[in-house]
N, C-alpha and C positions, 0 to 999 in steps of 0.2 A: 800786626807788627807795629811798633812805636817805630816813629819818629828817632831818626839817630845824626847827629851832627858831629861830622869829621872834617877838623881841620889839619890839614898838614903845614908845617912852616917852615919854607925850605929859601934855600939859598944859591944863589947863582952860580951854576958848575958845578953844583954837588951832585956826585954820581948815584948816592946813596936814595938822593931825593927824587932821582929822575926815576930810580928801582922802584921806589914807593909808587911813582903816581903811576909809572908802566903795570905795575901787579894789580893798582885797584883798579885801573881804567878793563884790567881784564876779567876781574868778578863783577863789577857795580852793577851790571846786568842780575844781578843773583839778590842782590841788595839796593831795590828801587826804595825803601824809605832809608835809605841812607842819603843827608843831602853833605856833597862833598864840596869843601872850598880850600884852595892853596894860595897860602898866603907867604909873598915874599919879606924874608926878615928885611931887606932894604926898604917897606913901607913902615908907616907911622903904626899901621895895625897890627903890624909884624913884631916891630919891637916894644910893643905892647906886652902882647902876647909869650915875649920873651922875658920881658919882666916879670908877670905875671903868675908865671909857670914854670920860669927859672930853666931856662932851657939853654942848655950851654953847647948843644952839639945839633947840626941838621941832619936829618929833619926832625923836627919836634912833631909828633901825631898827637891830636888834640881828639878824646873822644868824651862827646858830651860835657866840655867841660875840666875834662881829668887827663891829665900827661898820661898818654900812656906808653907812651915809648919818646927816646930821643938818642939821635947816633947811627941810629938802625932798628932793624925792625925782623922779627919771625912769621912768617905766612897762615903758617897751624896756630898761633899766639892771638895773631890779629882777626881770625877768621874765628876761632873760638870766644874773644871777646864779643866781637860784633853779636852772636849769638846770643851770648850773656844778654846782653843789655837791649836787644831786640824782643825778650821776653817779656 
């Protein structure tokens, strides 16, 4: 399995972000080369990362690289990519 880097960019009180990291914190077991980091938009790397990837809503999911969701997020979506790109 490759190596997969997922960042989440999430924001203080956002419910939607707290969803995010509760749903991976409950597969990540499933997906040990996945290495996960949360990155708050109030740091320097956050708002990087928001320039970057033009990410106008929390949470922004960063996989390998590539926006791939922002606002919200689909479970079957994100678990099918993971796959993809785990190949």
């Amino acid at each position: 399995m490759k190596e997969i880097e997922l960042i989440e960019v999430s924001s203080p009180g956002c419910h939607i972000c707290k969803m995010f990291e509760e749903f991976w914190h409950s597969i990540e077991k499933d997906w040990p080369s996945v290495k996960y980091k949360n990155v708050s938009v109030l740091t320097p790397e956050g708002q990087e990362l928001i320039k970057e990837h033009m990410i106008f809503a929390s949470p922004g999911i960063i996989i390998n690289g590539e926006l791939w969701a922002t606002g919200g997020f689909d479970r079957n979506d994100f678990v099918e990519k993971l796959k993809k790109v785990s190949q």
